[in-house]
C-alpha positions in Angstrom: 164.5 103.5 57.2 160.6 103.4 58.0 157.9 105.0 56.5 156.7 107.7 57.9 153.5 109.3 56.4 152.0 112.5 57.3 148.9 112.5 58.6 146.1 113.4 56.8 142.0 113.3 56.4 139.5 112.9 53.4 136.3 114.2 54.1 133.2 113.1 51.9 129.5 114.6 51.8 127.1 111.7 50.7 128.1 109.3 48.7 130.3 111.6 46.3 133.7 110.0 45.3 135.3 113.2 45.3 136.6 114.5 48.6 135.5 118.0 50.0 138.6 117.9 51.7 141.9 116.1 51.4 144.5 118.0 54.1 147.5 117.5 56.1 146.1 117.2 59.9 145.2 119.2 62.2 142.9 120.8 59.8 139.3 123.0 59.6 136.4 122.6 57.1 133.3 125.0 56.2 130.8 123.3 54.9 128.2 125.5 53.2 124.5 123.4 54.1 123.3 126.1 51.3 124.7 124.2 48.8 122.9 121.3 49.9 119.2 120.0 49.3 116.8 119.8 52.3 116.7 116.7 53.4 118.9 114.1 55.4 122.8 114.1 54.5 125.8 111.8 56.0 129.3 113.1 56.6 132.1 110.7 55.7 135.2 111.4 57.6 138.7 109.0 56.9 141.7 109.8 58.1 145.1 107.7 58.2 147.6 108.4 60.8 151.3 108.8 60.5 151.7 104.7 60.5 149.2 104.1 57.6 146.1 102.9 59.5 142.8 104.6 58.4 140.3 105.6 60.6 136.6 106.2 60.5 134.0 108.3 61.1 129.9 108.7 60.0 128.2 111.4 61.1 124.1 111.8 59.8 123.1 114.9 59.8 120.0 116.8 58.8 120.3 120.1 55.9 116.8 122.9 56.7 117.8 125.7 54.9 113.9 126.4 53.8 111.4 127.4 55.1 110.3 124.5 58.2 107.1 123.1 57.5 104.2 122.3 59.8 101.6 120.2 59.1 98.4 119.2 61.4 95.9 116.5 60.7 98.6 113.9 60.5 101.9 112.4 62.7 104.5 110.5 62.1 103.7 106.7 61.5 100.4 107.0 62.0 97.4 104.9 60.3 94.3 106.4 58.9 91.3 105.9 56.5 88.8 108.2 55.0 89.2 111.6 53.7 92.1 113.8 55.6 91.5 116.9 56.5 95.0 118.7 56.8 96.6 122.1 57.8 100.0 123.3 56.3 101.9 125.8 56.9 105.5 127.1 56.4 107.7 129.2 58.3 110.8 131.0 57.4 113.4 133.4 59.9 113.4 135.6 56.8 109.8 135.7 56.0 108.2 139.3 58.1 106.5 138.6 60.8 102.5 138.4 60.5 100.7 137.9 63.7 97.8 135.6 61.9 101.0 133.2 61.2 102.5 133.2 64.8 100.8 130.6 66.2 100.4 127.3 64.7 96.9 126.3 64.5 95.9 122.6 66.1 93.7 121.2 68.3 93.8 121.7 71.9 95.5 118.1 73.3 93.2 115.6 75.4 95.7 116.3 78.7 94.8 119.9 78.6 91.1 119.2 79.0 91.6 116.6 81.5 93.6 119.3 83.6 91.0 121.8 83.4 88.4 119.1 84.5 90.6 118.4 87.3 91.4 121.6 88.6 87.4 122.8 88.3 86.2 119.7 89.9 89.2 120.2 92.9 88.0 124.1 93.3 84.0 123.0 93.5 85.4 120.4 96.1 87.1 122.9 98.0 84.1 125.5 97.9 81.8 122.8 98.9 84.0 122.0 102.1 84.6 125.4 103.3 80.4 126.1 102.9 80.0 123.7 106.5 81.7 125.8 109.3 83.2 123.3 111.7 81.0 123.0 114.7 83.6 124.2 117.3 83.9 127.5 115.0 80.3 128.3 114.2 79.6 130.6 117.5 83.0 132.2 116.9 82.0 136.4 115.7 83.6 135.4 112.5 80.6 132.7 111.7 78.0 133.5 114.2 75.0 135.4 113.1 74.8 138.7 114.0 73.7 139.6 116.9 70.3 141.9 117.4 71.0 145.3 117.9 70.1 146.6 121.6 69.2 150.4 122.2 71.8 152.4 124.0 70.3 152.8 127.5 70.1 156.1 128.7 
């Protein structure tokens, strides 16, 4: 007579040894992030079928149970030298709302200028053109000056 095992799945936060969850399959899992730091975490997920063979599964995942954190002055990766000059902040759902801390303060981007540049120098390009009144419109009543005023005749 064969083997038959039921199936079954070990789930593992990190790189703990104990299993948050050893059950029978189909099964459903809660994981509490609350209980975890901030930070990056990985989800280990092994299961064995009914013929033995163990599957596997990695899922990364990232825990932000405080408040989020905002920082300008400074990217990701970037290279700088000198003295720093940087703005932090924090934001939290449960913190009460403060309109001075709605808005996150930074510089306006480059693109943003540029646009504005663009779109005044397009409207002074357009005002200039529509100063000349094409030649086949300028005796039209719309253009033409007005014309001197004659007496009624009696």
């Amino acid at each position: 007579m064969a083997d038959i095992r039921k199936p079954h799945v070990r789930v593992y936060v990190d790189n703990s040894s104990q299993p948050l969850v050893d059950h029978e399959l189909p099964t459903t899992l809660t994981l509490d992030t609350r209980q975890l730091a901030d930070g990056p975490h990985r989800l280990v997920i092994r299961a064995e079928g009914q013929n033995g063979v163990e599957g596997y599964e990695e899922i990364q995942f990232h825990v932000q149970n405080g408040p989020g954190i905002l920082v300008s002055g400074l990217r990701r990766g970037a290279t700088r030298s000198g003295t720093l000059r940087l703005n932090i902040d924090a934001f939290s759902a449960d913190d009460p709302f403060d309109p001075r801390r709605a808005e996150a303060r930074s510089s306006i981007p480059v693109w943003v200028w540029v646009l504005c540049l663009f779109v005044l120098a397009w409207t002074v390009w357009y005002a200039a053109r529509m100063w000349d009144v094409p030649p086949p419109y300028a005796q039209t009543p719309t253009y033409a000056p007005p014309a001197a005023a004659t007496a009624p005749a009696k």
